[in-house]
C-alpha positions, 0 to 999 in steps of 0.5 A: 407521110414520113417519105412525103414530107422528106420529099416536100423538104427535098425539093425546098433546098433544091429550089433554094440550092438552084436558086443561089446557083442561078443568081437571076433576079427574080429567080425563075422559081419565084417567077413560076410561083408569082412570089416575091424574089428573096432568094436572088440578093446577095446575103451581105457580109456580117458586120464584124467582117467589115469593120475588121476590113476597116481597121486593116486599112487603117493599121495599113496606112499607120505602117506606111506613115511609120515607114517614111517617118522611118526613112526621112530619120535614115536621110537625116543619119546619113547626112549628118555624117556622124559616128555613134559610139554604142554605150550600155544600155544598163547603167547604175543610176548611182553613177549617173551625173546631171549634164546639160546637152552639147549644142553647138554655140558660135557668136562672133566666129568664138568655140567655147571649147578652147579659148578660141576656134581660131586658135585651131585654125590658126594652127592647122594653117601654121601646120600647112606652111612650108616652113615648119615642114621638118626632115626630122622625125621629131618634128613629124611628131609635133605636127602630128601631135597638134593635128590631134589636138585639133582633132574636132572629133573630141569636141563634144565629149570635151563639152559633155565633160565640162559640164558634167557634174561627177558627184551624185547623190545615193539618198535624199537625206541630209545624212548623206552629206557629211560636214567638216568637224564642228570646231574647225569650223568655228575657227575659221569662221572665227578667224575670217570674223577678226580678219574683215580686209583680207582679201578673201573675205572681202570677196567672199561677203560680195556674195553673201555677208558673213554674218549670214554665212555665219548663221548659215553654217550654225543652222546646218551643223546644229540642225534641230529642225530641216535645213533647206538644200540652198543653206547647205551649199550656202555653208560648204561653199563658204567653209570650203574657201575660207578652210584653204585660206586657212590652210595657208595662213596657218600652214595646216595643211589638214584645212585643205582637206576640209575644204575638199570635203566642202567642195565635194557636198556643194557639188553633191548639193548642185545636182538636186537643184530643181530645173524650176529654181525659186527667185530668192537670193539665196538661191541666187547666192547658191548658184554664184558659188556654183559657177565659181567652183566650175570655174576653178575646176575649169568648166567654164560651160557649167559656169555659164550654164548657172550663172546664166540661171542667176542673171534670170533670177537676178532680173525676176528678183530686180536686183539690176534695178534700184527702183524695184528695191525702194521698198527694201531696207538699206541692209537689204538693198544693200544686200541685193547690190554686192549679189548683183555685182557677184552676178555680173562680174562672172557674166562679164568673165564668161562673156570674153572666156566663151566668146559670148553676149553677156546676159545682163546687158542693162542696169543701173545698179551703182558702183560699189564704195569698197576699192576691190569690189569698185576695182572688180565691178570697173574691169566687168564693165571693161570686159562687157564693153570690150566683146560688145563693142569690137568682138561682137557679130554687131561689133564686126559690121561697124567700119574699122575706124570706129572698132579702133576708137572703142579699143582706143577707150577700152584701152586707156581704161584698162590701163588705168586699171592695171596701173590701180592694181599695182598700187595696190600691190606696192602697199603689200609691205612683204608678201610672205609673212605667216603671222595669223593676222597678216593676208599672205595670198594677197599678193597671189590674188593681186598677181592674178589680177593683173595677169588677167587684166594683162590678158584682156589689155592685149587682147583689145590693143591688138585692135590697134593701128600698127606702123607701116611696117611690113616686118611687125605683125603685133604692135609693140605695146600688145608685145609688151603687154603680153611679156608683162602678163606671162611675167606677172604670171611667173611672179604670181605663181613663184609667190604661191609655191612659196606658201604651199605646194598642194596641187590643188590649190596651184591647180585652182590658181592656174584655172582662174588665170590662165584659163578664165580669159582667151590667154593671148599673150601666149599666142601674140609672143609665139607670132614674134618668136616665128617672125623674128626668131626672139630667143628671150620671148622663146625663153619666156615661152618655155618657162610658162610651159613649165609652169603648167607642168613643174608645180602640179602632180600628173593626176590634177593638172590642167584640162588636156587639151589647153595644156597640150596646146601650149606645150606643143605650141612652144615645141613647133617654136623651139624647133623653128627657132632651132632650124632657122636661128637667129640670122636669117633673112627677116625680107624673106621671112615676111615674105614667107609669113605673108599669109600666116598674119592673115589666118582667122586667129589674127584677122577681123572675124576672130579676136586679135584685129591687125589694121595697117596704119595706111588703112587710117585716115585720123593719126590721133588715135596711134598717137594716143596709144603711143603716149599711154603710161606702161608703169607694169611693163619691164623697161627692157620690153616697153620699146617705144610704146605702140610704134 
């Protein structure tokens, strides 16, 4: 039985084994047995198999997305052209700063990074022109040097450092943040109490009224219960300024570190600031002071970067617009209208120093009563209108006749204003008295301001007519403009050294001056010590430079670039001027300049505009400009106006 049954199961799998072999369908066997085929169908494939042949297709098509994703990223690389230098992987957080990413941002043909992208190419033509090639090794030397400078390479590490804030915060706590002892304090707080008309206080209340300062300053040094992170730099912002206008006062130079020290914790405080900022105004005041201790330290785009922040908060908050603020007390509305002013007269400065659309374009908040603050809001309006109207993209479509009747406005304002200002420093009976209710540095801001609406005059009355004079390639006036202002600048910074020689505060001078405006002048009397060989413009020239260099120690001087602009600017003037002398042939030299007025620094998309007076029909305007008042200007220099 046992060997049958095994036979029975033998002959079962060999039926089932030819079955499979065979493949037929019906299967001969089940077509013997007149059965139902089951054995001829093919036994699927498990459904796990399946579904892992599913998701191999699928990881299949992912990979090859990834791949072009891959590819169209190298394409992109490769033509960009640009060098990466590898950086750590591994950094201390600690030491990390908060910086804004560089964008590229050009309006009006104007670089940010410098004064003027015209400047440089403005070099870099001068550089290509037969008459500064030099035999000398020397002057190899400059031109190699101002190729360096002009390097583009340099550029977006020059902007990430702008506005990169170098201190940061280790803790979260206030206790990181230490404070100036108590009783200096209260001295200076005192002293700028007794002290309401000094010129410093004047402007500091413009952001936030002393007595709130005050306050302030109480609630931080005596906290009994937590002080917000806007008070803080509420209070070191206004003790770091009022501590080095102390210093000078009281020729203590111990307050000079005390306001480092504030200047420190304001720039501490600044990296905590939320991207998400609370419409109020002292966040609004806090963001002012911010972008004006950038602009001492010449980072003009951090500057831009808070202040743009404040103009927002200042249109949510309504501070631009006298019916959001009928509800408002007189002491708040008054108030909100001196923040505004803050607010606008750095929009307007940054505006021309970027080559920029000021944010705050609409308003119809009034002037103020004060003679400085009405002074100061008068020449922001100036310098809104002046890029608006003639340096502006818009600006440079309209016909050249009416670019020259806007300048021909913006001109007679201008001088009206600076003729103001030296009012103003005519009452200043002596300008250095160390009496502890006198204002010493008012004179230095006085200067200062007149340097700066020098600047901006040249600058507009190089949008002037110039006479038919193939030899004259800057008018008269915009040459005697700039004299005036490198002069007011010599004056200003004399006036300063006299009362301290502290680096830091000659260094915060020269950043507010030189470097918070396209500094023109310079440039327009370089055109004049090339085209005329002028050894008293040359001379001028060299004393700027030594300025920047002279009164500052190696390791708080001016930013690089702009220093080594002027310097080497000076040095390819001073060699020219030694190769060629005084005698040489002035037919020829226009000859040879004749391509040297027409680069971008000097034409109409950049910001100095020569127009023939052949190109105007209408003489009126050129009349106009010739018979302006030139109060500030050296009688030696004033020629005979614009002609």
């Amino acid at each position: 039985m046992e060997k049958a049954g095994m036979s029975d199961l033998s002959f079962l799998g060999d039926l089932a084994t030819n079955a499979e072999l065979e493949r037929a369908t019906p299967c001969s066997n089940c077509v013997s047995a007149r059965l139902d085929c089951t054995h001829s169908a093919i036994k699927p494939r498990a459904a796990d198999g399946r579904q892992r042949i599913l998701i191999s297709a699928q990881y299949e098509r992912k990979i090859d997305e990834i791949a072009h994703s891959v590819d169209s990223i190298k394409q992109l690389l490769q033509n960009l052209n640009v060098t990466v230098t590898p950086q750590p992987l591994h950094q201390n957080s600690s030491n990390l700063g908060i910086s804004l990413p560089y964008t590229r941002q050009v309006e009006g043909n104007i670089s940010p990074n410098t004064h003027s992208q015209r400047v440089y190419q403005f070099v870099d033509d001068l550089i290509g022109c037969r008459l500064f090639h030099s035999p000398y090794a020397e002057g190899d030397s400059v031109m190699a040097s101002l190729r360096e400078v002009m390097n583009p390479e340099d550029e977006q590490q020059t902007r990430s450092d702008d506005i990169k804030l170098v201190h940061t915060v280790q803790a979260d706590d206030h206790d990181s943040i230490m404070m100036p002892p108590q009783a200096e304090a209260v001295v200076v707080l005192r002293w700028a109490r007794d002290h309401p008309t000094s010129y410093k206080v004047v402007w500091l209340s413009q952001i936030f009224a002393l007595e709130k300062f005050t306050d302030i300053c109480q609630k931080v040094y005596f906290a009994v219960s937590e002080y917000r992170q806007t008070e803080s730099i509420l209070a070191n912002g206004c003790l770091s300024w009022l501590f080095s206008e102390y210093a000078i006062v009281s020729n203590q130079h111990k307050y000079l570190d005390y306001s480092a020290q504030c200047r420190s914790n304001v720039q501490r405080n600044i990296t905590r600031l939320p991207l998400v900022l609370p419409a109020t105004m002292e966040m609004i005041a806090c963001l002012v002071v911010g972008a004006h201790q950038a602009i001492e330290d010449a980072k003009a785009t951090l500057a831009s970067a808070l202040i743009s922040a404040a103009v927002n908060l200042c249109q949510t908050l309504g501070c631009h617009r006298t019916s959001s603020m009928e509800r408002d007390s007189t002491a708040t509305k008054a108030d909100k209208m001196r923040l505004f002013w803050s607010v606008y007269r750095l929009d307007a400065a940054l505006s021309v120093r970027l080559g920029r659309t000021a944010a705050m374009k609409e308003h119809d908040i009034p002037l103020p009563s004060n003679l400085l603050a009405l002074r100061w809001a008068k020449f922001a309006e100036i310098q809104t209108n002046a890029f608006s109207l003639l340096f502006s993209p818009s600006a440079l479509q309209q016909p050249g006749q009416q670019r020259i009747e806007n300048a021909t406005s913006l001109v007679l304002e201008l001088q009206a204003l600076v003729n103001e200002t030296r009012n103003a420093q005519n009452e200043v009976q002596d300008p250095t008295p160390r009496q502890m209710n006198s204002d010493p540095m008012r004179t230095v801001y006085l200067e200062a301001e007149q340097v700066v609406h020098l600047t901006v005059l040249a600058l507009v009355s190089r949008v002037a007519p110039l006479p038919d004079n193939p030899l004259q390639f800057v008018s008269n006036y915009a040459l005697a403009t700039s004299r005036a202002a490198l002069d007011a600048h010599q004056r200003g910074l004399d006036a300063l050294c006299t009362l301290t020689q502290k680096s830091e505060v000659v260094n915060r001078h020269l950043n507010c001056t030189i470097l918070s405006t396209p500094f023109v002048p310079f440039l327009l009397l370089f055109c004049r010590v090339i085209s005329e060989c002028d050894q008293e413009d040359l001379e001028r020239l060299e004393s700027f430079v030594l300025s920047l260099s002279d009164t500052m120690a190696p390791a708080n001087c001016l930013p690089t670039r702009p220093k080594r602009f002027f310097v080497l600017l000076h040095d390819m003037a001073k060699q020219y001027y030694e190769m060629h002398g005084p005698e040489r042939n002035l037919i020829q030299a226009s000859e040879e300049l004749g391509s040297f007025v027409t680069v971008p620094c000097l034409d109409e998309n950049g910001w100095c505009l020569p127009v023939q007076e052949s190109q105007i029909q209408d003489t009126r305007i050129a009349e106009t400009l010739r018979e302006l008042p030139s109060d500030t200007i050296s009688e030696q220099n004033t020629g005979t106006g614009l002609g």
